[in-house]
RONU-74004 format. One record per atom (N, C-alpha, C): residue in one letter; y, z, x. Coordinates in pm, whole numbers, plus 50000, padded with zeros to 5 digits. Layout:
BEGIN
AYZX
...
REM end
This chain:
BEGIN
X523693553782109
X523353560081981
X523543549981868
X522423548581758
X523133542681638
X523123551481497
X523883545581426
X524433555481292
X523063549181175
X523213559981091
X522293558180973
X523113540480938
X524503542980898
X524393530480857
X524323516280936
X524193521181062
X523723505481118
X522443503281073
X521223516081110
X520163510081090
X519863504280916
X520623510680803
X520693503980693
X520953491980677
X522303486380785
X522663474580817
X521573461580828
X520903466880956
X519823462081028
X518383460180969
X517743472880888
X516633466180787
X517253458180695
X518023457180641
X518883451280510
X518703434680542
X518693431180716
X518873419680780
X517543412480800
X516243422080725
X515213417080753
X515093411480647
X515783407780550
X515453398880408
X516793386580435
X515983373180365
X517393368580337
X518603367880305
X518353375180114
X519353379880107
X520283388980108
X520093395280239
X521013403080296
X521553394980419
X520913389380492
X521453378780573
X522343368080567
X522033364580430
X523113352980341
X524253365180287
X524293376580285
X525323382180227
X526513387580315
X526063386180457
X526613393180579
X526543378580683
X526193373280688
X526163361980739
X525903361580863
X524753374080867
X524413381181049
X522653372481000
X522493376281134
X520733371781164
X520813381581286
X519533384981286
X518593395381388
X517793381781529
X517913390081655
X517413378181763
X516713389281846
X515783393181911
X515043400181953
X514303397482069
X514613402882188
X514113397282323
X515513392882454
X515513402482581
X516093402182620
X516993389182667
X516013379582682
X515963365382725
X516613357882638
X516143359182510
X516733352282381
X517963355582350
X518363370082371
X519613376482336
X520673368082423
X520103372782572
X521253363682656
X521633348482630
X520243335382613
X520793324982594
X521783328182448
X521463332582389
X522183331882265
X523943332882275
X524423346282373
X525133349382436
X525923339582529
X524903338882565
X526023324482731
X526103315282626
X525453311882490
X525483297482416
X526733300382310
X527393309782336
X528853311882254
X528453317582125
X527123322182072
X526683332481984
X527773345381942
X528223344281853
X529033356081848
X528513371381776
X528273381681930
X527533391581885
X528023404481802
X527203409181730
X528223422281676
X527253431081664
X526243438781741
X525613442281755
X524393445681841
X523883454981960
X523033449382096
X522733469682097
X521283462282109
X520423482182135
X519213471582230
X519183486882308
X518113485482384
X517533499682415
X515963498782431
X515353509082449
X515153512682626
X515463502282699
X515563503182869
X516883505482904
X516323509783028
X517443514683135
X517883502083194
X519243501383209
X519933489583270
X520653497783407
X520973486583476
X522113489383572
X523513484383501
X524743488983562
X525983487383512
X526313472283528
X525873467583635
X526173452683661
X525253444183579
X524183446183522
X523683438783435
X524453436383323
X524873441683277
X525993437483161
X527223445483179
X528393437283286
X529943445983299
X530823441183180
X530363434583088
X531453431082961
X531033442682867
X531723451682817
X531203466382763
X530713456482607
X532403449982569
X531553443082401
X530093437282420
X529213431982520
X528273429782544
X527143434482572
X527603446482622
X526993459682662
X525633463182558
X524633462482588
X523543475182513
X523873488582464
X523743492782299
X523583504982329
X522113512582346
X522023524482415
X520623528882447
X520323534482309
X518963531182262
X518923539382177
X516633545782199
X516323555182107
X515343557082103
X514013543882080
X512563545582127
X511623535982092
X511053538481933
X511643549981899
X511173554481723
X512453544481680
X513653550981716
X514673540181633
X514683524481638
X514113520481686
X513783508681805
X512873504381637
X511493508181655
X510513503181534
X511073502781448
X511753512581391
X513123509981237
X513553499281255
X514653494981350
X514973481881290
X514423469081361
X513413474681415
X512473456381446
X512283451281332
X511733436481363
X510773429881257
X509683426281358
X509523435681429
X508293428581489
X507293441281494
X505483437981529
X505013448281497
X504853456281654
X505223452081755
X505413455481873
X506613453881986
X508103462081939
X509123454381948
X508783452882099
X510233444782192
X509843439082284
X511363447382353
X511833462482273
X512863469882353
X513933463682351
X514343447582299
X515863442082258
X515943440182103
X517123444982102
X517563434881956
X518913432581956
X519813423981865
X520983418281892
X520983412981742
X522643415981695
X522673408281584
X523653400481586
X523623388881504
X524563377681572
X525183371181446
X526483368081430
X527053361081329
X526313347081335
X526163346081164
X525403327281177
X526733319381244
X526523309181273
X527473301681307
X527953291781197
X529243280181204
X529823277781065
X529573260981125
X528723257081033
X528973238781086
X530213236181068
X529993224181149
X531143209581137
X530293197780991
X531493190980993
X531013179380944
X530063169180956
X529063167080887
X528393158480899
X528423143480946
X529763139580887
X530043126380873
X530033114980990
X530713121981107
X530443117181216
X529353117281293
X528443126481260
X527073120581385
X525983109481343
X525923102281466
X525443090681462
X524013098181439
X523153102181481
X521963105381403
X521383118081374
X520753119581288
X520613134481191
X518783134781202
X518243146481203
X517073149181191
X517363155181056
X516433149280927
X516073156680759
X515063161180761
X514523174580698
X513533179780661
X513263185780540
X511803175380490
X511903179880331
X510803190180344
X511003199580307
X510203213980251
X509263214680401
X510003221280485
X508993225280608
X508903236780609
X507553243780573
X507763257780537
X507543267180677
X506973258480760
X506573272580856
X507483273180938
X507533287880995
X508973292481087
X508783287681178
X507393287681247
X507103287381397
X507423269881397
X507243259981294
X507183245581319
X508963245881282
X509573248881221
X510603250981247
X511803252481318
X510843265281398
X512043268681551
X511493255081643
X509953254781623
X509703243681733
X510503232081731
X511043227481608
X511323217181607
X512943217981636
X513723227981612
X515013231881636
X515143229781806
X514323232581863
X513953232182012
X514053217782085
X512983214081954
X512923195982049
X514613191181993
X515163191081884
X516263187581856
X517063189982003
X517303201182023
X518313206682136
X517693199882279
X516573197682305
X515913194882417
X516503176082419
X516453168182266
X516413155582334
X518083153082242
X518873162582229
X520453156782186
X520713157282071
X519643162881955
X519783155981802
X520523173081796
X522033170181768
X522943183281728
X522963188581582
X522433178681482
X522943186781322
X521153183481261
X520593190981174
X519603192581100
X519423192980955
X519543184280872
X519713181180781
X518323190880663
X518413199180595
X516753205180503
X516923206680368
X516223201180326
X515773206180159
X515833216980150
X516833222680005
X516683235980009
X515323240080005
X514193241379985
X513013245880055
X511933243080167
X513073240880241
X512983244880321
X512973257480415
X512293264880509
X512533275180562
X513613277880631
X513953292280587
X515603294480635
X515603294680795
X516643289980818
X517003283581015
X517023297781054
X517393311380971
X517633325281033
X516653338281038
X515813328780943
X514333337380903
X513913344281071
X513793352481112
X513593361381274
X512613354581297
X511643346781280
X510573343281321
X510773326681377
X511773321681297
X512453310081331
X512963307381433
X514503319981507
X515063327181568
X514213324281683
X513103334181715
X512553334481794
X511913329081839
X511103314681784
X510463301481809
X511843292481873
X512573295581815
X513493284881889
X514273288882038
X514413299482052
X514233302882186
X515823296382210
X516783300782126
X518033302682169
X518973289382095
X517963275882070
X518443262982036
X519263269081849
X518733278881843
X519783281981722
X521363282481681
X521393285581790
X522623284281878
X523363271381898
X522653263981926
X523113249681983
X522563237081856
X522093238981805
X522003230481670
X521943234081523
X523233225481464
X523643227881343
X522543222981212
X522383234681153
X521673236681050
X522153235080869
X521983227980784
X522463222180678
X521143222480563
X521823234480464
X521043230480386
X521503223680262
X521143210080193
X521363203380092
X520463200379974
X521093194879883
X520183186179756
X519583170879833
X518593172879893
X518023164079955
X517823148779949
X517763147879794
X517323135979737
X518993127979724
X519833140879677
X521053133379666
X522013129279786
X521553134279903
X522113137780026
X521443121080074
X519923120180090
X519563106080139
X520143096880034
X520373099679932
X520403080379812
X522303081579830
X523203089879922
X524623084079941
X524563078880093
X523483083180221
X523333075980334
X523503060280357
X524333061180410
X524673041280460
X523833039280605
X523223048480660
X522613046880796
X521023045080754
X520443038180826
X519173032580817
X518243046580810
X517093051380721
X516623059280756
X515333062280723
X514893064780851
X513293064080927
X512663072280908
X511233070480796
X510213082680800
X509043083480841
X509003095480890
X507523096980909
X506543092480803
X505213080280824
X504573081380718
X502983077280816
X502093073380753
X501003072680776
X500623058480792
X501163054880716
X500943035380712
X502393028580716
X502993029980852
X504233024380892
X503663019581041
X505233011281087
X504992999281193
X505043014781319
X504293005181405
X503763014881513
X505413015581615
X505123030681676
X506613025981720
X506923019781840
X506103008881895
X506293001981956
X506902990481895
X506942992281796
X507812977581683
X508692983581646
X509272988081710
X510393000881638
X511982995081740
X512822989881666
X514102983981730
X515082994781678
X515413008381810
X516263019481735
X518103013781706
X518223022581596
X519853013781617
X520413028281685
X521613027381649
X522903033381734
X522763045281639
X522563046281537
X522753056981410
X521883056981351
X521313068681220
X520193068381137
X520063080981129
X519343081181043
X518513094081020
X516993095581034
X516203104681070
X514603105981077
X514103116380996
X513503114380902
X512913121880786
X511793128980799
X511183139280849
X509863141280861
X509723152480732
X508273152880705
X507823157280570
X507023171580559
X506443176580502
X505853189280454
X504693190780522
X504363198580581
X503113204580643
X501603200180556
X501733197780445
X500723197180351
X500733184480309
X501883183380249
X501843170280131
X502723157780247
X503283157780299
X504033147880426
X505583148280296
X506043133380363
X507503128980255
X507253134380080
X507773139480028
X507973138279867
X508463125279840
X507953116479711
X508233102479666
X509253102679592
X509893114479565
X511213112279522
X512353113079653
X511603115679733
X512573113679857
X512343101079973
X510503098379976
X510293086580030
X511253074880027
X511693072679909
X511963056579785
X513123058279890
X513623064679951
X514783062180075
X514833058680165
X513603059180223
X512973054980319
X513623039980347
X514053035180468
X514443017780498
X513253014280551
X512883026280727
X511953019280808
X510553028480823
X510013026680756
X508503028680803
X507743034080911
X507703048980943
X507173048781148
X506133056981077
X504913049881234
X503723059181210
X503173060581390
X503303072981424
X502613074481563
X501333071081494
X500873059581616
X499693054581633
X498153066881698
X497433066381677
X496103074481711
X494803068881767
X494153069681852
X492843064881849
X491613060381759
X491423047581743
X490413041881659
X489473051381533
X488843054581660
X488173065481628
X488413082981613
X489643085581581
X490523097481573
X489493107181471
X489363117781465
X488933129781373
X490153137781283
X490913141981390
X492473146381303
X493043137181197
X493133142581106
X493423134380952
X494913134581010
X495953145581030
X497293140781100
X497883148281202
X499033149581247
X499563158381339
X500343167381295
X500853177581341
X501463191981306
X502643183781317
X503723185681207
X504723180081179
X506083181181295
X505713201081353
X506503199181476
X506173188481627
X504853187881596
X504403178281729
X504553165281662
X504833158881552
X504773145481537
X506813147081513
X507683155181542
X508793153781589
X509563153281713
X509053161081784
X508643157981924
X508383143181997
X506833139681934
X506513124081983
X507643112581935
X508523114881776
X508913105181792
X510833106581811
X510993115681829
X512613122281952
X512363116482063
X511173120982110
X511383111882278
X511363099482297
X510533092582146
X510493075382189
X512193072282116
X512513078682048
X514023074881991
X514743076782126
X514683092182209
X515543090882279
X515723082282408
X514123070982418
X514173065382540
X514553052682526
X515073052182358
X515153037982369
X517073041782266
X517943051582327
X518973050582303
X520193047082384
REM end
């Protein structure tokens, strides 16, 4: 069963700021719920519209409660829920200071390039995420659910961007268009990697920080003016991570 005021709780969680005020986020999908769960997610909240067995979940705090598929649409954010939802305390970073390298993101607005990219972070080691405050929020449900649990497992930071790169002592590498190919690319031990806006790429008040120059290379004759900012993070995580 749930109470009027959970589900008040729970739409309340479909805006930011109610999310920034409670410091919960919404995760939706049986699959997602669990990694979130085994990934030390701390839950305070779990409905489901299916029938379970008892051994599917014997930790009761973990436990589903059953509830209706009408109550179910109330507090989705989705337009066809998928019968889970789970609400989960954000988690509290660590310090920055010690990791040898940081992924920055200036103004990446879309959720889905977002979670994608929260994903490749967790997939090739990069633990903390450095964003312009406009950047899209790491808890936005649509984020959540692109990332497919890595929310969990990589720390999210939002800062004054410009002032955050011009105190960096670590070398730091941006995505640009007319930089050395990264086969000329000698990675160090530490740094940061800057990738830029879906539209406009780096901002030039944030470029001028820039040390090293990277540009995935393309075919001669290419048609694509550039790459989707989550796939040109991807291509260059894996050449960082093969040459760490």
């Amino acid at each position: 069963m749930i109470s009027n005021s959970e589900i008040k709780l729970i739409t309340g969680l479909h805006r930011k700021k109610y999310r920034d005020l409670h410091n919960l986020f919404i995760a939706e999908g049986e699959k997602l719920i669990k990694d979130l769960i085994d990934s030390g997610a701390q839950l305070t909240h779990f409905y489901t519209t299916k029938s379970i067995e008892p051994s599917d979940y014997a930790d009761e705090v973990k436990s589903p409660v059953l509830i209706t598929e009408r109550q179910m649409q109330k507090i989705s954010v989705q337009k066809n829920p998928s019968g889970w939802l789970a609400i989960f305390e954000q988690a509290k970073n660590t310090d920055l200071n010690q990791v040898p390298w940081v992924l920055a993101l200036d103004d990446v607005q879309d959720p889905g390039n977002m979670g994608t990219i929260l994903r490749l972070c967790d997939w090739f080691g990069i633990t903390h995420v450095v964003c312009s405050e406009d950047t899209v929020e790491a808890y936005n449900p649509k984020v959540v659910q692109s990332s497919m649990g890595s929310i969990a497992r990589v720390q999210v930071h939002y800062v004054l961007l410009d002032q955050w790169l011009a105190t960096q002592t670590k070398p730091i590498f941006g995505a640009v268009l007319d930089g050395k190919s990264l086969t000329d690319i000698d990675w160090p031990k530490q740094g940061v990697l800057l990738m830029g806006n879906e539209g406009q790429g780096i901002r030039p008040q944030r470029a001028q920080f820039i040390t090293d120059h990277l540009t995935i290379s393309g075919a001669p004759e290419r048609g694509a003016e550039s790459l989707n900012v989550a796939m040109a993070t991807g291509i260059l995580l894996h050449q960082w991570h093969l040459n760490q």
